[in-house]
C-alpha positions in Angstrom: 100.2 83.8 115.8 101.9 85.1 113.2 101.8 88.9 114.2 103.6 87.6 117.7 106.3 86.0 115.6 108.7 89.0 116.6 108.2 88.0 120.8 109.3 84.6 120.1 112.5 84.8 117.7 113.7 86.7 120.3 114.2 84.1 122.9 116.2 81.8 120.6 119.6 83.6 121.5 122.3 83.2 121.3 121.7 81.7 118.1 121.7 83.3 115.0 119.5 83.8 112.2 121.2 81.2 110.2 120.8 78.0 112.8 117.2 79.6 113.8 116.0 79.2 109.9 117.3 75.5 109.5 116.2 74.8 112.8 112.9 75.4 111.7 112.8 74.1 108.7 114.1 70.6 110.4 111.7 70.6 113.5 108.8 71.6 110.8 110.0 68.8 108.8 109.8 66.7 112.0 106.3 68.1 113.2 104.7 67.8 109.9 105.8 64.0 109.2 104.4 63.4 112.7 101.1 64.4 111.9 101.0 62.7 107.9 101.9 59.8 110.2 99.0 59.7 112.7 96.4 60.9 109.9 97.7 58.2 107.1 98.6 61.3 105.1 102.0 59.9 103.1 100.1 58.5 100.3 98.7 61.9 99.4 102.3 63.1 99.5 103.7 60.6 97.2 101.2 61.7 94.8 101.6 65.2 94.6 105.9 65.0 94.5 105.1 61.9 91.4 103.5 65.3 89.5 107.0 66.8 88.0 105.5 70.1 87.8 103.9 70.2 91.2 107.0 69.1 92.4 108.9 72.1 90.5 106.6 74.7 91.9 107.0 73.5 95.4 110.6 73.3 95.1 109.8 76.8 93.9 108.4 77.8 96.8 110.4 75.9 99.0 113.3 78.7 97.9 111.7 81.8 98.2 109.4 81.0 101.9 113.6 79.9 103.0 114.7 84.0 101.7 111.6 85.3 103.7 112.0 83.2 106.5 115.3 83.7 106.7 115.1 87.9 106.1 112.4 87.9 108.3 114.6 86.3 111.6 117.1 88.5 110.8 115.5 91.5 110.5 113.6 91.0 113.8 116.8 89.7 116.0 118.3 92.9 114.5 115.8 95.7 115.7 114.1 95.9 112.5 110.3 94.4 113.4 108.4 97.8 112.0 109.6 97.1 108.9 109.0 93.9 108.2 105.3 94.9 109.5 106.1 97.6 106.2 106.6 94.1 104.1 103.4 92.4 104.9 101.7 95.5 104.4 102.8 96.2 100.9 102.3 92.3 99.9 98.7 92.4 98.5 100.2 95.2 96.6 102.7 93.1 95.3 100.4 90.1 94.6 98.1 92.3 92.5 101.7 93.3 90.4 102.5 89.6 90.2 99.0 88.9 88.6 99.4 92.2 86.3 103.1 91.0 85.1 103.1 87.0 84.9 99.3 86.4 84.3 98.4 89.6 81.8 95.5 90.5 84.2 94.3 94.0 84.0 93.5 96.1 87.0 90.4 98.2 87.6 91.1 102.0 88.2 91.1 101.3 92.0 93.5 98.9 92.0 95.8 101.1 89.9 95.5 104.3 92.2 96.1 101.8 95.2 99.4 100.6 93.6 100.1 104.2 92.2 100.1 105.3 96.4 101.9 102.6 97.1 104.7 103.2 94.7 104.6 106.7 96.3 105.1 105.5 99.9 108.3 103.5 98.9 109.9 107.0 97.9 109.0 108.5 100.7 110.3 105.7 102.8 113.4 105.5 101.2 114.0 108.9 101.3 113.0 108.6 105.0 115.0 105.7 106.1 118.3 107.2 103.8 117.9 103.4 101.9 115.9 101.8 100.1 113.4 100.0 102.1 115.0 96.0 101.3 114.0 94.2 104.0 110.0 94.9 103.4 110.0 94.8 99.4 112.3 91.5 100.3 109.7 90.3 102.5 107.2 91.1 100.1 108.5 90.2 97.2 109.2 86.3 98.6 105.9 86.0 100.6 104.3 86.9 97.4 105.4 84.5 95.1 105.3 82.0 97.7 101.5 82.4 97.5 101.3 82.6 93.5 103.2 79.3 93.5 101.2 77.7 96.2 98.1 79.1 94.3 99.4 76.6 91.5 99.3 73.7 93.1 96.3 71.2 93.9 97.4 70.0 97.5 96.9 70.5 101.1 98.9 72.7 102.9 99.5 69.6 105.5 101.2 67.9 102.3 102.9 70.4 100.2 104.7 71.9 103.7 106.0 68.6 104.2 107.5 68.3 100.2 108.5 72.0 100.8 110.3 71.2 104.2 111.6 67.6 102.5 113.7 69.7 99.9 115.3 72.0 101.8 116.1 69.8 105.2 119.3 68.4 103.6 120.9 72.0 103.1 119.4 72.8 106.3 121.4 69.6 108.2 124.2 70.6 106.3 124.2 73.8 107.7 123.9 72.7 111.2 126.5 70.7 111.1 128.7 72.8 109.8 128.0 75.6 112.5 129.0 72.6 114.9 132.5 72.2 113.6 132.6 75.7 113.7 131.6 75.3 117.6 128.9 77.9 116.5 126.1 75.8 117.4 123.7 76.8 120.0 121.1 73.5 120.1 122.3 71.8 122.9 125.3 74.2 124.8 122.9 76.9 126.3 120.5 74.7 128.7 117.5 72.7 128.1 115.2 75.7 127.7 116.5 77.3 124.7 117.3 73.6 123.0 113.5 73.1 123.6 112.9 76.9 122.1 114.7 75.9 119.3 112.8 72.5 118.6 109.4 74.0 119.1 109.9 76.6 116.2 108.8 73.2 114.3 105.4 73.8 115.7 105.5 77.8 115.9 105.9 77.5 112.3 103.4 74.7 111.0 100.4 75.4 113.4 99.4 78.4 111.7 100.2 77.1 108.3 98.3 74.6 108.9 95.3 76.8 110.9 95.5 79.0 107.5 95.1 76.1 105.1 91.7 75.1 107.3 90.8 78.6 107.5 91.0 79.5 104.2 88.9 76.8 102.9 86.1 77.6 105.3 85.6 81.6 105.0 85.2 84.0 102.0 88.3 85.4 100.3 86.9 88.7 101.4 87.4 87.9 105.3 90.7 86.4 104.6 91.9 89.2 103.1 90.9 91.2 105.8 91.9 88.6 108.5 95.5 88.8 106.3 95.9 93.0 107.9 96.0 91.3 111.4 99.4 90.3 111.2 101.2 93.2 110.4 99.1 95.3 112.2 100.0 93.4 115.5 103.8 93.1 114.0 103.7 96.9 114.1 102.5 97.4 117.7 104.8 95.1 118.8 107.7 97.2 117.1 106.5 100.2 118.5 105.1 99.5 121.4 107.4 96.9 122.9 110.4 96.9 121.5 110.1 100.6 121.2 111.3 101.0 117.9 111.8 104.6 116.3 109.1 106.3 114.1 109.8 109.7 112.8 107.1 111.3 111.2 108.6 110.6 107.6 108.8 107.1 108.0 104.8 107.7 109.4 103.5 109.0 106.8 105.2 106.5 104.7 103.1 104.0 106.1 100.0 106.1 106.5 100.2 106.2 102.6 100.6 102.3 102.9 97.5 102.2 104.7 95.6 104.3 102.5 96.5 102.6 99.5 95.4 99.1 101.1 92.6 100.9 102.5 91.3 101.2 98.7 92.0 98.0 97.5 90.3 96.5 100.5 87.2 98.4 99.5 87.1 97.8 96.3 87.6 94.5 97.0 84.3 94.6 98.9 82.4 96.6 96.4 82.6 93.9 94.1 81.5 91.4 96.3 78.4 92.9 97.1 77.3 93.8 93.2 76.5 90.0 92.2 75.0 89.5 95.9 73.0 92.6 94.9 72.2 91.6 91.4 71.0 88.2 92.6 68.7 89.3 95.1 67.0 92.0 92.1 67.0 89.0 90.1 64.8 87.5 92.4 62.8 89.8 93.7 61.7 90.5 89.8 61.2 86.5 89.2 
């Protein structure tokens, strides 16, 4: 779902980025609350919001998923969906940086030569696109430490997207109703179709949130991480092989390096998975 995102944001024009990102937070808002409703689910909400620092960190992450939500519609509505692809890709990078820098964790050699190829492919991406590659390491940078502050908190992702969605939905009405005494408002003056496009990106947006919260309780990290590549991978092809996005060699190799550098991490990843399976089953072969 989320590797189709750039087919569907599409559809919502005329509007711009700026009405499509409160839209969605709104109709999210909406969605959610509808579903805490059927499933009893406010009390659980109450609880988390009376913890002040739960309620800090959501607010936290309430702020940066708005910058990548709000990057990411842009970029895509603007021609730009290979690299935002670029930005999901370099995220696990990024995440293993955010553990290094905020928690003091140390990295393994692997991990450093994966991050040292990384750092590598953002030159040679910047010196292929003529820019530094912002929309990506934005991308990156905010999807990242949406997921070390949702790491933080002890909550399902049914309740902390409602608190999330619950701080930023006044802002988000504000907006809207400024871009209608503007008479900049699309919702409502470009047929019934693209007000209903507009409503559903409530659901386009919690379904796999909420799919991912279920998901990731049930599978090893390992397979999530690997499940994670999906996304950007489709993101890609969908750049390059329907809106037909340019890719000069540069920028190719650029992400070939990408690739290789996740490519490690992935299998190191696995490697030290599969030493305490391996250890356990010596361990009981000798018993």
């Amino acid at each position: 779902m989320w590797g189709l995102f750039p087919l569907y944001w599409p559809l919502l024009e005329p509007a711009g980025a700026v009405e499509i990102l409160a839209d969605r937070i709104l109709w999210s808002l909406i969605f959610v609350a509808l579903l805490l409703t059927v499933r009893r689910g406010w009390p659980d909400v109450r609880l988390v919001a009376a913890d002040r620092r739960q309620l800090l960190r959501l607010t936290m992450a309430a702020l940066l998923v708005t910058v990548n939500w709000g990057v990411y519609i842009w970029a895509v509505n603007a021609g730009h969906v290979i690299e935002t692809s670029l930005g999901y890709f370099i995220n696990p990078l990024l995440t293993i940086l955010l553990g290094v820098l905020v928690l003091a964790e140390r990295l393994r050699r692997m991990q450093w030569l994966a991050v040292g190829i990384a750092t590598l492919a953002i030159v040679v991406l910047t010196v292929a696109y003529g820019r530094l590659p912002w929309i990506a390491l934005t991308l990156a940078a905010s999807f990242a430490g949406y997921g070390f502050m949702k790491k933080r908190v002890s909550a399902g992702a049914m309740q902390t997207l409602a608190i999330e969605t619950s701080v930023l939905a006044g802002p988000a009405l504000i907006t809207l109703v400024v871009l209608a005494g503007q008479s900049r408002l699309a919702f409502g003056h470009h047929g019934t179709g693209n007000a209903a496009l507009l409503a559903a990106t409530g659901v386009v947006t919690a379904i796999p949130l909420l799919l991912f919260g279920a998901g990731v309780r049930r599978l090893p990290l390992s397979t999530m991480g690997l499940l994670q590549y999906l996304a950007p991978v489709l993101q890609f092809a969908v750049g390059v092989g329907i809106r037909h996005e340019p890719l000069p060699p540069a920028r190719l190799v650029g992400f070939g390096l990408v690739w290789l550098a996740l490519l490690i991490l992935t299998t190191d990843a696995l490697r030290r998975r599969q030493r305490p399976s391996e250890q356990l089953a010596a361990a009981s072969l000798v018993s």
